[in-house]
C-alpha positions as a LaTeX table, in Angstrom:
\begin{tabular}{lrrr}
\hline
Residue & $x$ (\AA) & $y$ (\AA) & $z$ (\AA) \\
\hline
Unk1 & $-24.97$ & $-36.18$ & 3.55 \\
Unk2 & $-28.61$ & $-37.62$ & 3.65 \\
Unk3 & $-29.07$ & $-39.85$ & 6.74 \\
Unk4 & $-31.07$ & $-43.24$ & 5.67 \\
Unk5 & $-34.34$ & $-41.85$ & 5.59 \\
Unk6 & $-33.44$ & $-39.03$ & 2.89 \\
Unk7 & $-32.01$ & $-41.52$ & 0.77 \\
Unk8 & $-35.37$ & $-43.46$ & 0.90 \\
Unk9 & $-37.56$ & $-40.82$ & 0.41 \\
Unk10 & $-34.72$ & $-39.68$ & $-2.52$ \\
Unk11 & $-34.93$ & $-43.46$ & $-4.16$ \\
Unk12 & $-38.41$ & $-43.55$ & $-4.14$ \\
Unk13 & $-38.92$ & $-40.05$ & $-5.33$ \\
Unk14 & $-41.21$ & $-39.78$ & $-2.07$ \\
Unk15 & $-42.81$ & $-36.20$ & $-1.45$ \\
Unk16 & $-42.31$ & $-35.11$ & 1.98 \\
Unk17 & $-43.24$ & $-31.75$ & 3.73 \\
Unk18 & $-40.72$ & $-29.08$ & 3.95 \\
Unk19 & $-39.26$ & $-29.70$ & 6.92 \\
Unk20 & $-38.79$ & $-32.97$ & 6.95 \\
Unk21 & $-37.09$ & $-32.75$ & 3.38 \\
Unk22 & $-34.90$ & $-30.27$ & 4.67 \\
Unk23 & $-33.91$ & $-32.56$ & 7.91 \\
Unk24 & $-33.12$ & $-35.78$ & 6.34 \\
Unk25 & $-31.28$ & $-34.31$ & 3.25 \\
Unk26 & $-28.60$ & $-32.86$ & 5.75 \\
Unk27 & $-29.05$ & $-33.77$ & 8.99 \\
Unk28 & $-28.14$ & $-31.47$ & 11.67 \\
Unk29 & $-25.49$ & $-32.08$ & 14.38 \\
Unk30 & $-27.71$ & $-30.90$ & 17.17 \\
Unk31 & $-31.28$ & $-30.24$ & 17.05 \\
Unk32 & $-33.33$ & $-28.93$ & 20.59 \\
Unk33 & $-36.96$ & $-29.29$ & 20.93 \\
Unk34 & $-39.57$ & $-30.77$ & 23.65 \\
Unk35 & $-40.76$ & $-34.23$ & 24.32 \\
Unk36 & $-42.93$ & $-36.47$ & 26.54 \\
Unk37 & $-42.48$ & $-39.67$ & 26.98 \\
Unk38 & $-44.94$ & $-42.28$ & 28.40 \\
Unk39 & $-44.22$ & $-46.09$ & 29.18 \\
Unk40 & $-45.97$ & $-49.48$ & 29.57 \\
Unk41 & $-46.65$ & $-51.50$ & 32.75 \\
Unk42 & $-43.91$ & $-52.83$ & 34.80 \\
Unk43 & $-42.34$ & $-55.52$ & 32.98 \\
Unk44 & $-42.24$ & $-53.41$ & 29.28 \\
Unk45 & $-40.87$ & $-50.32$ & 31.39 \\
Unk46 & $-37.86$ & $-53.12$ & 32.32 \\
Unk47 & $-37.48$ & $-54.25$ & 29.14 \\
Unk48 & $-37.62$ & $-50.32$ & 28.14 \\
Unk49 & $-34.84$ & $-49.64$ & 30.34 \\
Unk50 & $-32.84$ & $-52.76$ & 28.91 \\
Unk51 & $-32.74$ & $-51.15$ & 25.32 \\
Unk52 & $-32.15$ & $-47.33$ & 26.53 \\
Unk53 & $-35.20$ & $-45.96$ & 26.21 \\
Unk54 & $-35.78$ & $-43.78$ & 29.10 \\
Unk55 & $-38.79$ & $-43.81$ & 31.62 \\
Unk56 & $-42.39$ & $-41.59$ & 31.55 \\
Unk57 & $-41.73$ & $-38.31$ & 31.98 \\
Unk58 & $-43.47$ & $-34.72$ & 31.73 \\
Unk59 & $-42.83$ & $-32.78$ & 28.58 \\
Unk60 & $-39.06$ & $-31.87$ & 29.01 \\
Unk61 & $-36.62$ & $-30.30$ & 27.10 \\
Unk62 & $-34.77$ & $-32.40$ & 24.14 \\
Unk63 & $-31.99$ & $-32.68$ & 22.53 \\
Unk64 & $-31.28$ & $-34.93$ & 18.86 \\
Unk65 & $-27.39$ & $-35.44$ & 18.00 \\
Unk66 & $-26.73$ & $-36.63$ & 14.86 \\
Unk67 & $-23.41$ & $-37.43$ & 13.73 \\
Unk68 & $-22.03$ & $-39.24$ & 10.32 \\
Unk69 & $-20.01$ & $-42.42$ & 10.89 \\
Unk70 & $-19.45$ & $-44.94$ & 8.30 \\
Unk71 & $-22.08$ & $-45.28$ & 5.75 \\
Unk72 & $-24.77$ & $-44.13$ & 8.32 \\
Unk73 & $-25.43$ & $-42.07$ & 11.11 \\
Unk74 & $-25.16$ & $-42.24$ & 15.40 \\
Unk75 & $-28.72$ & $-40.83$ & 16.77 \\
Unk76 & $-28.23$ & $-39.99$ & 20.08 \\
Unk77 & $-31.26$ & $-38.55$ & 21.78 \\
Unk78 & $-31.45$ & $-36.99$ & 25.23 \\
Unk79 & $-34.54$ & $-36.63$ & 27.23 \\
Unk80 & $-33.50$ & $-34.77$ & 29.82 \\
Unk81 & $-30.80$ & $-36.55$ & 31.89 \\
Unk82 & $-31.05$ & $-39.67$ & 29.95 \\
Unk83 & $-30.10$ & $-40.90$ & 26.34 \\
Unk84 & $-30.74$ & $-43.04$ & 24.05 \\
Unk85 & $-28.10$ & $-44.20$ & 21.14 \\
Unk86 & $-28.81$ & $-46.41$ & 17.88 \\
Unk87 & $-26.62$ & $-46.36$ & 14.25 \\
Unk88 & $-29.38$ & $-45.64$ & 11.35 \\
Unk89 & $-27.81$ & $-46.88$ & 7.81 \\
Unk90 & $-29.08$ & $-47.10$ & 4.17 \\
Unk91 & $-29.41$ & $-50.56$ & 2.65 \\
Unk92 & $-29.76$ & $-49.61$ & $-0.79$ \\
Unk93 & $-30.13$ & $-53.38$ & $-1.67$ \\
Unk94 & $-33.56$ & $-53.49$ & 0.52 \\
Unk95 & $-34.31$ & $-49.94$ & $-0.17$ \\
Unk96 & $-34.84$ & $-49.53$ & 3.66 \\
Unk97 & $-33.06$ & $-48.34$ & 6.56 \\
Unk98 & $-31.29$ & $-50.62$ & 9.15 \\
Unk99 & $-31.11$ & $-49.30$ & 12.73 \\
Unk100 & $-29.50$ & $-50.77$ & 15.34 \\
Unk101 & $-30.21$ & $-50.30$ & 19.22 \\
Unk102 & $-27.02$ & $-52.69$ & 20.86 \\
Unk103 & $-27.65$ & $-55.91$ & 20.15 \\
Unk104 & $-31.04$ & $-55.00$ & 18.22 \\
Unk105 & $-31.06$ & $-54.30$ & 14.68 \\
Unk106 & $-34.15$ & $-53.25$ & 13.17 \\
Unk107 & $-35.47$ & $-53.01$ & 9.38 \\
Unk108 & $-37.17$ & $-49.98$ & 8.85 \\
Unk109 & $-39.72$ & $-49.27$ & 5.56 \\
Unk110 & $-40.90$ & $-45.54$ & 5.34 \\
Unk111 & $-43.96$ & $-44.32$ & 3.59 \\
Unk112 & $-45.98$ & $-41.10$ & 3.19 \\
Unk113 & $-49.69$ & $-40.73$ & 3.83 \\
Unk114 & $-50.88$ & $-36.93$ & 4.60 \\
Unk115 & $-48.50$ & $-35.35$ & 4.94 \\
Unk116 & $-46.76$ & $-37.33$ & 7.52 \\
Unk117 & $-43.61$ & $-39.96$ & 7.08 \\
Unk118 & $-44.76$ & $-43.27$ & 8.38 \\
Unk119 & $-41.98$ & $-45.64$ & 10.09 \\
Unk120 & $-42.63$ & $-49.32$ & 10.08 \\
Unk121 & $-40.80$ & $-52.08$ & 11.34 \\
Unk122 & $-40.66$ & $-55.09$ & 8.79 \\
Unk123 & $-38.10$ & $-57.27$ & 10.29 \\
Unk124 & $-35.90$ & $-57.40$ & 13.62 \\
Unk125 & $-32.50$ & $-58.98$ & 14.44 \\
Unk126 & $-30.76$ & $-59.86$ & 18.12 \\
Unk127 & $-27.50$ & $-60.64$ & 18.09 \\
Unk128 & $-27.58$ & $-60.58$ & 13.85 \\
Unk129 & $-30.34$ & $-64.15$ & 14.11 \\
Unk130 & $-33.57$ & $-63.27$ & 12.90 \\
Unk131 & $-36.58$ & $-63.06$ & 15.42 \\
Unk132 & $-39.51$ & $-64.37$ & 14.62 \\
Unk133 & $-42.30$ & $-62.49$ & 13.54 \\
Unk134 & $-43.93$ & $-63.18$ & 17.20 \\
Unk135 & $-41.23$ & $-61.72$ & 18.70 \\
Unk136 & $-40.83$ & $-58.54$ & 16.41 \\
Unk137 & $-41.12$ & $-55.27$ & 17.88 \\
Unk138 & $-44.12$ & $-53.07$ & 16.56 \\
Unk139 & $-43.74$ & $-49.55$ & 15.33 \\
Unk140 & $-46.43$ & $-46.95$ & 15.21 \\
Unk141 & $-43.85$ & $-43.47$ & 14.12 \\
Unk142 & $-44.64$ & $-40.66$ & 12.02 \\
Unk143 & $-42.59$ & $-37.60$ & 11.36 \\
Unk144 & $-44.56$ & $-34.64$ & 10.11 \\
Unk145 & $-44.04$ & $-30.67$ & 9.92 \\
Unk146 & $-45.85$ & $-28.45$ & 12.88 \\
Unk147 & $-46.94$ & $-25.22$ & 12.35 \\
Unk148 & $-44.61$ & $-23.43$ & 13.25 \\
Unk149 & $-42.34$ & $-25.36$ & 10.77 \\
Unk150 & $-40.57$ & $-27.91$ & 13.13 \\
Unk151 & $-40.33$ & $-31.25$ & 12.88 \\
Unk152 & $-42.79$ & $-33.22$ & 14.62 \\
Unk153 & $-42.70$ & $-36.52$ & 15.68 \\
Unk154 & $-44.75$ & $-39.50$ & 17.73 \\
Unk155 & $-42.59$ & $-42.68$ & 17.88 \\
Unk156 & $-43.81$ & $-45.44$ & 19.91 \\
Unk157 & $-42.91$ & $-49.31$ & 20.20 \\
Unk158 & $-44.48$ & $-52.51$ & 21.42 \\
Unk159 & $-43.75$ & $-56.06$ & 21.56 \\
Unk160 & $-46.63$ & $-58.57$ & 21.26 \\
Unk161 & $-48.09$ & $-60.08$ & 24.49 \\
Unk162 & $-45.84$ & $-57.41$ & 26.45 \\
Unk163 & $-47.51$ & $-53.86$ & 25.12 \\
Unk164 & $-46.49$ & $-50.38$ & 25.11 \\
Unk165 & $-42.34$ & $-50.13$ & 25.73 \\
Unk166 & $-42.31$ & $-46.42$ & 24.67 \\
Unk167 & $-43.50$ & $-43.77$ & 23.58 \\
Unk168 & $-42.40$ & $-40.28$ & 22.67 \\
Unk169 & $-43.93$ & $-37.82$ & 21.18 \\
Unk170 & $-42.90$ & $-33.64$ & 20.64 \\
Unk171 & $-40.71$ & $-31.78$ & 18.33 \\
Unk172 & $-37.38$ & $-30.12$ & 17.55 \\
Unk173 & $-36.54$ & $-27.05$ & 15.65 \\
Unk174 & $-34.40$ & $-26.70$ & 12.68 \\
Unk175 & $-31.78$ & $-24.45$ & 12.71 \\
Unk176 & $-31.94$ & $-21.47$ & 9.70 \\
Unk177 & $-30.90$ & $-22.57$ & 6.77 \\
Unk178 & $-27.30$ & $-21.15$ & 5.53 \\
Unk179 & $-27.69$ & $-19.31$ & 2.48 \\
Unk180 & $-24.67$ & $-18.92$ & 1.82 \\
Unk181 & $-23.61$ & $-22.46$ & 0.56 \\
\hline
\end{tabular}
């Protein structure tokens, strides 16, 4: 089943590397890879810590579970001994995906531009009321293929007046494909 980013790029008949194509049409149940994570000064690294996110850190080993429930899909990333969890949906009325980080809920709008899947945030929710567009978390993520045909990534977030909460960049391997199917 396509997580909420295949059916995007599906709907809008977007044209995505291979490897990205290939991850978001089925998503694995466990990916591996590498990641390093950096944070922002002391009072975005609390708020950091408040949503999940987990602190600065070396490149270290990483781990992406992905598992269907409902109409979307449970993310649950590990960076090293600490995870992070959000649910990652389809609206098919807004043509975007809605993920949702506790009490958090964010609208997410994809779009490609070289080669690389761009993630913005259009609109955020706490506790299902509306913030303000002040108040609205700022996304710079891109997905793109490496190489050596992973799938890259460089997700960061920010809140205006507050800065850099987090940001992670690296990449995880896809598994061979089964032929057999």
């Amino acid at each position: 089943m396509r997580d909420a980013f295949g059916e995007i790029i599906a709907a809008q008949n977007l044209e995505v590397p291979p490897a990205l194509m290939r991850f978001h049409s089925e998503p694995p149940e466990r990916s591996f890879g590498v990641v390093q994570v950096e944070s922002g000064h002391r009072w975005a690294r609390l708020l950091a810590r408040i949503a999940g996110f987990p602190p600065a850190m070396a490149q270290t080993r990483f781990r992406l579970d992905v598992a269907q429930q409902g109409e979307g899909h449970i993310w649950r990333r590990v960076f090293g001994k600490y995870q992070t969890r959000s649910h990652l949906r389809f609206d098919a009325r807004k043509g975007r995906a809605l993920e949702r980080f506790g009490p958090v809920e964010l609208e997410l709008s994809i779009q490609v531009q070289q080669d690389a899947l761009l993630v913005s945030v259009e609109k955020a929710r706490l506790f299902g009321l509306p913030l303000p567009t002040a108040l609205c978390p700022e996304s710079a993520a891109m997905e793109f293929e490496t190489p050596q045909g992973h799938l890259g990534f460089d997700i960061s977030a920010s809140l205006p007046g507050i800065g850099l909460l987090v940001r992670y960049s690296g990449h995880i391997a896809l598994p061979d494909l089964d032929l057999r199917r």
